[in-house]
C-alpha positions in Angstrom: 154.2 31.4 130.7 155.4 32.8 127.3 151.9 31.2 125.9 150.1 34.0 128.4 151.9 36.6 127.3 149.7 37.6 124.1 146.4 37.1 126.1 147.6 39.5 129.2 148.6 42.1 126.0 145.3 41.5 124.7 142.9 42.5 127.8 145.8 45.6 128.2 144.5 46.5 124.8 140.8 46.0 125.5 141.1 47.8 129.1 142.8 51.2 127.1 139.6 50.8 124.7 137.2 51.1 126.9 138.7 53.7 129.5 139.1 56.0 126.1 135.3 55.4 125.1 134.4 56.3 128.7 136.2 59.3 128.3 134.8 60.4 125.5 131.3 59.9 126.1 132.3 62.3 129.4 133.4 64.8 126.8 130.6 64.4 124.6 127.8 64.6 128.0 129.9 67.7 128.9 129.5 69.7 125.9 125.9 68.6 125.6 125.3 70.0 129.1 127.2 72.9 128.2 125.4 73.9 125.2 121.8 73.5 127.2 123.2 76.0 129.6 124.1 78.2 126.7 121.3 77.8 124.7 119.5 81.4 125.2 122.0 84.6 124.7 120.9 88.4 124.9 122.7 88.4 121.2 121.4 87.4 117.7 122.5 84.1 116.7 124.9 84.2 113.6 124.2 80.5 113.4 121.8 78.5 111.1 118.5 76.5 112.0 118.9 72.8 112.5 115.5 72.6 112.3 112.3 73.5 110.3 111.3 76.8 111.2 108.6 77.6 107.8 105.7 77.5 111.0 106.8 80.8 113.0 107.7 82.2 109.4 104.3 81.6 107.9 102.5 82.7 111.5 104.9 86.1 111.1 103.8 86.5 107.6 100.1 87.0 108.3 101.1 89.7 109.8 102.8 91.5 106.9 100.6 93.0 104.2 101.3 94.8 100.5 100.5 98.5 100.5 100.4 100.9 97.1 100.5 105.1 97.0 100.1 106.8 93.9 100.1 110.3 93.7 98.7 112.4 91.3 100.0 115.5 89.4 99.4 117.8 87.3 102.6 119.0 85.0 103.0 122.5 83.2 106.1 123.1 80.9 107.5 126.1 80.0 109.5 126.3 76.6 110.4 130.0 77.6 113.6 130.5 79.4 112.6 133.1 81.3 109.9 131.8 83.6 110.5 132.0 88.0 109.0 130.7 90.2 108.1 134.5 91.3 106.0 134.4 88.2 104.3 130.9 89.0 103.6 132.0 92.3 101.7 135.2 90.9 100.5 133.9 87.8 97.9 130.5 87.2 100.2 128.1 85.7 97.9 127.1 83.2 97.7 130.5 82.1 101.2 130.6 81.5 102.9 126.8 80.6 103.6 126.0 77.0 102.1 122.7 77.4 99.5 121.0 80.3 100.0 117.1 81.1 98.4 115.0 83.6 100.9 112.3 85.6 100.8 110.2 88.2 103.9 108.4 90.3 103.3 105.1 92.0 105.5 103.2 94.8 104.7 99.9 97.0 105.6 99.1 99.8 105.4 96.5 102.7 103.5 97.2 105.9 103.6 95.7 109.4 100.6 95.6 111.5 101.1 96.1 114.7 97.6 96.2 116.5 93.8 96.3 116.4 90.8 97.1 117.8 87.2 97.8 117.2 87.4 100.8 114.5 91.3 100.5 113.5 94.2 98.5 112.3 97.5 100.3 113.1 100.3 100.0 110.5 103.8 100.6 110.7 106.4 101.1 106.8 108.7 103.4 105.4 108.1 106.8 105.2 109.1 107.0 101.4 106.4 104.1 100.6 103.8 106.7 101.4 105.4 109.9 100.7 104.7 112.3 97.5 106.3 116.0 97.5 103.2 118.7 96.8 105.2 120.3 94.2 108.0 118.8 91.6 110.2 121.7 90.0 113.0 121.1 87.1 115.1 124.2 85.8 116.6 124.9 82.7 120.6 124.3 83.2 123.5 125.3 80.6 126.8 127.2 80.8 125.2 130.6 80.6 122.1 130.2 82.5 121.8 130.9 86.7 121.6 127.4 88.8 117.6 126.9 89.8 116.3 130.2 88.2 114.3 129.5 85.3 111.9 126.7 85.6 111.2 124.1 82.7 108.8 122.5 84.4 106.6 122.3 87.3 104.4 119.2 88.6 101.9 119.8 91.3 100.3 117.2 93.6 96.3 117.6 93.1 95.4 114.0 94.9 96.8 110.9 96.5 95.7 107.3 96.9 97.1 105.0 99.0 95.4 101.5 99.2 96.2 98.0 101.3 95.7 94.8 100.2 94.2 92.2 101.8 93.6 88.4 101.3 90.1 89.0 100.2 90.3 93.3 99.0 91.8 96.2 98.7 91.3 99.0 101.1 92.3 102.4 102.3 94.1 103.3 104.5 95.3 107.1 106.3 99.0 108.4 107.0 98.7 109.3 110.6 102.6 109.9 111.3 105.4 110.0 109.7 109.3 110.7 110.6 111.4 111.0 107.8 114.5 111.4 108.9 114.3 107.8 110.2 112.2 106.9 107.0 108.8 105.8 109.3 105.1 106.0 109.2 102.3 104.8 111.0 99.6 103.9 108.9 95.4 103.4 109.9 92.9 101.5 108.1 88.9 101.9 109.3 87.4 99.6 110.2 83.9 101.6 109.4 85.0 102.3 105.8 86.5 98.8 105.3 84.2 96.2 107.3 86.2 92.9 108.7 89.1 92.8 107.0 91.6 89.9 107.1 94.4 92.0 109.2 96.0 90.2 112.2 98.8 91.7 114.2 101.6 90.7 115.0 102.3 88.0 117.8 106.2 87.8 118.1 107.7 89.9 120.5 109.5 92.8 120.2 113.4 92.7 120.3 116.4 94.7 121.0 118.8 96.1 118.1 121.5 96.8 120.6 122.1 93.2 120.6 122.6 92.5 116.9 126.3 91.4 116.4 128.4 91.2 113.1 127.0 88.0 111.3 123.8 87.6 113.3 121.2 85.8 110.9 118.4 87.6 110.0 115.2 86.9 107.8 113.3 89.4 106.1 109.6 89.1 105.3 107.7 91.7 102.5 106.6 91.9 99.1 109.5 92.4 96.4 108.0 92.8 93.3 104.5 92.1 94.8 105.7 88.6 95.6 104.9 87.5 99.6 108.7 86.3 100.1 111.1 85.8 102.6 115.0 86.0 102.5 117.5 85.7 105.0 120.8 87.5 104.7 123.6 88.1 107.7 123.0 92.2 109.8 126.6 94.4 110.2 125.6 96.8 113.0 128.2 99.4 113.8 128.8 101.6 116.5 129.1 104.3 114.6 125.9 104.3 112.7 123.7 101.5 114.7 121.2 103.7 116.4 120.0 105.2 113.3 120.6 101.8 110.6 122.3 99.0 110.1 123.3 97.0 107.1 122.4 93.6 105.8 123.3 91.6 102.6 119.8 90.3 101.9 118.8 91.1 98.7 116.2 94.0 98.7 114.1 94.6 95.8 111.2 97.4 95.4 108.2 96.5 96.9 110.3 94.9 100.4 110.7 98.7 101.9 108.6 98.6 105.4 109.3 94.9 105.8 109.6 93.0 109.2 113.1 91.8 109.8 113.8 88.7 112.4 116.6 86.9 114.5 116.5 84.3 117.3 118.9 84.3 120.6 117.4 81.1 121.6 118.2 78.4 119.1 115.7 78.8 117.0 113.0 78.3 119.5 111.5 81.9 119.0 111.7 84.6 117.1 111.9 88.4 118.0 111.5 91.8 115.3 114.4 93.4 115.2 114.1 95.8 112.5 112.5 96.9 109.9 113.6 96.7 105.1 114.4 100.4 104.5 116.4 100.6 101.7 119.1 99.4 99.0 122.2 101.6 98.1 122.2 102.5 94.3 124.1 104.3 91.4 123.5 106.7 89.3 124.9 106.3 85.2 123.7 108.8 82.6 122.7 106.7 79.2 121.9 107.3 75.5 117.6 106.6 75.0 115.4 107.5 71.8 113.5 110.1 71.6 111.1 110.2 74.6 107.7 108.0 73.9 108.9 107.3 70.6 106.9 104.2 69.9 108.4 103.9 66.3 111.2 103.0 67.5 110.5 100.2 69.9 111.9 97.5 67.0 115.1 97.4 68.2 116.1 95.2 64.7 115.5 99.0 62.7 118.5 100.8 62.8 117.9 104.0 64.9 118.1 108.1 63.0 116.1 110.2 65.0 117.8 112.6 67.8 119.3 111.2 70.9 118.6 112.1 74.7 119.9 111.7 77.7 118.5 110.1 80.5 119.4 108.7 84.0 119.0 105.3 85.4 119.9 104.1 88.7 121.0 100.4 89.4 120.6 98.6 92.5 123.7 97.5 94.6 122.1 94.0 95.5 124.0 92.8 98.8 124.3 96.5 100.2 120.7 97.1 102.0 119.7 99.2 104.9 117.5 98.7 107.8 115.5 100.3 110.6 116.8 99.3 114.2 113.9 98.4 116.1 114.8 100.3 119.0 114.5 103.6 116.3 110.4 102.0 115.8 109.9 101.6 119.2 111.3 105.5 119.4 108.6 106.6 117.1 106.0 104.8 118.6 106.7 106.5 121.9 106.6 109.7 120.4 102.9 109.2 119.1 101.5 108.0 122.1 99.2 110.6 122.6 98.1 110.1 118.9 97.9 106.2 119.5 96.0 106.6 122.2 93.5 109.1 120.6 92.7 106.1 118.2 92.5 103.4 120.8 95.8 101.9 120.9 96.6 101.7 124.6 98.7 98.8 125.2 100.7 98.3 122.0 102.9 95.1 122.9 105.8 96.6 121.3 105.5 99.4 123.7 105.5 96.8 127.0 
């Protein structure tokens, strides 16, 4: 009897083993049922892939294109203190400048094409990608002189380009809309002026902003720098400001303004636009130059003599980026139906 002892403890051992693997593998069938039943949400996913998603990035992609304005000026300058812009307005400014100059500013931007049809591409970006005042006015400023009186200088807008590119060419393309106070444009390339051009619109649905949450992953698609890139970074709606923006730490860099922003409620499976690169936040800091266009002094090993100016330059808060909702796109493109329509864009899916 004692000799059984050790064998009955044994199989008591054995039979607790296996009723606690039984159990777990309930727990662990549970939880995988649980998560299948959980798998789509109406909110963004804060979560990372677990598996390879470069396929619906590179098919989202095609649909994203680089876009460049330049606008084209031409500059008077007044050394006289005691010009108005009463006396511009009644006198030729070439008649009257100092000096005459010819300038031009430049910006890029990312565009998102959102349909096609036998004549026209339709483009959504950033209204400030696009935008170029007609007229540029600086003022003489000092202790003794009136705020915005006397003008030092005045640039006016004579022409504007404004050019997409394409895998195979460059093209141009038309403003048809803009809203600037949400910083939106609608953009249209023809097809008569530009023949078969390598645009393709985009495929993934349309999402809702309302259901971004704080930490929902996001990836952002554009051309920083004139790069085709992608980043990812994490969205921080708020209530207070959501409708109109909300901010992301993906790093933004010029060139990415108009560019599609994505998130997935469904595990990854899909993809839905959500937004839309606007902008990064940035700081102003005065700093000591050389003499404007001073070429002579471009060796920075030759000690510097000459006058010194002032000049301000503004620095990028990487990590500090806003974006369009989508729900404020699909506002816009509500607004413009009539003008849509007018150019054959009937059934835009974003609009469905």
């Amino acid at each position: 009897m004692k000799n059984q002892l050790p064998i009955l403890t044994l199989v008591a051992i054995a039979l607790t083993l296996t009723f606690c693997s039984s159990s777990q593998q309930s727990a662990s069938t549970g939880s995988s049922g649980q998560q299948s039943q959980t798998e789509y949400s109406k909110y963004y996913t804060s979560a990372f892939p677990q598996k390879n998603i470069s396929s619906q990035l590179k098919n989202a992609q095609q649909s994203v294109v680089r876009i460049v304005s330049t606008g084209f000026y031409n500059n008077y300058s007044f050394n006289d203190k005691a010009i108005t812009l009463a006396d511009i307005k009644t006198n030729p400014p070439k008649d009257i400048a100092t000096s005459q100059t010819s300038v031009e500013e430049s910006t890029s931007g990312t565009a998102i094409i959102l349909g096609r049809n036998n004549q026209n591409s339709l483009l959504a970006t950033c209204h400030h990608t696009v935008f170029f005042p007609d007229t540029m006015i600086t003022y003489y400023e000092g202790p003794d002189i009136p705020d915005e009186t006397y003008v030092e200088s005045i640039s006016i807008k004579n022409n504007q380009t404004s050019l997409v590119y394409t895998s195979s060419e460059l093209q141009p393309f038309e403003v048809l809309a803009t809203k600037p106070r949400a910083d939106l444009a609608l953009l249209n390339v023809e097809f008569e002026q530009t023949g078969n051009l390598d645009l393709y619109p985009l495929t993934i649905d349309a999402g809702n902003s309302d259901f971004l949450q704080l930490g929902s992953l996001i990836y952002v698609l554009g051309f920083p720098k004139s790069y085709p890139m992608v980043t990812r970074g994490l969205a921080s709606p708020s209530d207070s400001w959501n409708d109109r923006f909300f901010v992301t730490d993906a790093i933004f860099n010029p060139g990415i303004s108009g560019g599609l922003i994505l998130a997935s409620n469904d595990n990854f499976k899909s993809f839905e636009w959500v937004g839309m690169a606007s902008s990064s936040t940035a700081s102003r800091e005065n700093i000591l130059v050389p003499r404007p266009n001073a070429d002579t002094y471009s060796n920075i090993t030759r000690p510097y003599s000459d006058s010194v100016f002032v000049t301000q330059k503004s620095r990028i808060n990487y990590g500090i980026t806003q974006a369009i909702p989508i729900n404020q796109v699909r506002e816009f493109l509500k607004e413009q139906q009539s003008l849509l329509e007018s150019k054959g864009f009937k059934n835009l899916p974003i609009l469905q």
